[in-house]
N, C-alpha and C positions, 0 to 999 in steps of 0.2 A: 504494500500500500504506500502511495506515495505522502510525505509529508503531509503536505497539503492538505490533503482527504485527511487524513488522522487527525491533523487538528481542528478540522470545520466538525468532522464527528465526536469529535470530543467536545466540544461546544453543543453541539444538538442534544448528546447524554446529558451535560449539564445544565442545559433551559430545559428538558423535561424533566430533569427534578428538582428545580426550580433552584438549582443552586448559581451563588453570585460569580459572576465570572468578572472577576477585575485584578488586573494585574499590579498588587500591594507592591512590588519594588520599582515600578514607575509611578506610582500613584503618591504623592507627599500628601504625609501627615496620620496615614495609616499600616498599619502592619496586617497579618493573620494569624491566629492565635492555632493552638495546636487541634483545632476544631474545624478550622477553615473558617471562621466567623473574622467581619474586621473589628480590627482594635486600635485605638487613637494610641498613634507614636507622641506622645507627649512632649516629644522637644519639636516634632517637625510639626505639630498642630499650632504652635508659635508664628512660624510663620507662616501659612497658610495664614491665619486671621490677620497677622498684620499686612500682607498685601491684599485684603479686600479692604482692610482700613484702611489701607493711603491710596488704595480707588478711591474709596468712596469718600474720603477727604478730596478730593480732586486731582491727587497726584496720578501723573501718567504711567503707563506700564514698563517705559525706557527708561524713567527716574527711577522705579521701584527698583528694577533689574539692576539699575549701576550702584543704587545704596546697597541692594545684597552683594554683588559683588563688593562694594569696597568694604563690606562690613566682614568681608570672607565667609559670607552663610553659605552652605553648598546645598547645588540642587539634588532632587531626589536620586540623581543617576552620579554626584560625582561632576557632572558638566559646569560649562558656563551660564550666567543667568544671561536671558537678552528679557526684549520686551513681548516677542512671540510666549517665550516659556510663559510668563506670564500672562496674558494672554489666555491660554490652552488652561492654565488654571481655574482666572475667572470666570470663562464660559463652561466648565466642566459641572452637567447638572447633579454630577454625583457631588459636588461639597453645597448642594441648597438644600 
């Protein structure tokens, strides 16, 4: 079976049984606990809330990105912040 297929069926086993399929090591702010259930990473839930807060203070996403970087916060994967990552954050329905 080619990759591919393996994984689209292993997605299809996991929505019918209604289990969450979200990828916790690119997802900031979350973990999975030994249940498979998610669990709030308590240091990255920090940030997660302060860049909805200086959205919504009116700061822009290229500001946020260059204070994480100068702050040396790392993103979920280890990379660079830009204003895209941010961005992919705040439209992400899964933190409303």
């Amino acid at each position: 079976m080619h990759k591919e297929i393996r994984v689209i069926w292993r997605f299809k086993q996991k929505f019918q049984r209604w289990e969450l399929v979200i990828n916790e090591k690119r997802f900031l702010g979350y973990d999975k606990n030994q249940y498979g259930d998610l669990v709030i990473n308590q240091k990255e839930v920090k940030v997660v809330k302060r860049i909805f807060q200086d959205y919504l203070s009116g700061i822009g996403s290229f500001t946020i990105a260059k204070e994480l970087e100068k702050e040396g916060i790392p993103t979920v994967v280890g990379g660079k912040w830009n204003g895209t990552t941010i961005l992919k954050i705040l439209k992400n329905e899964k933190y409303k």
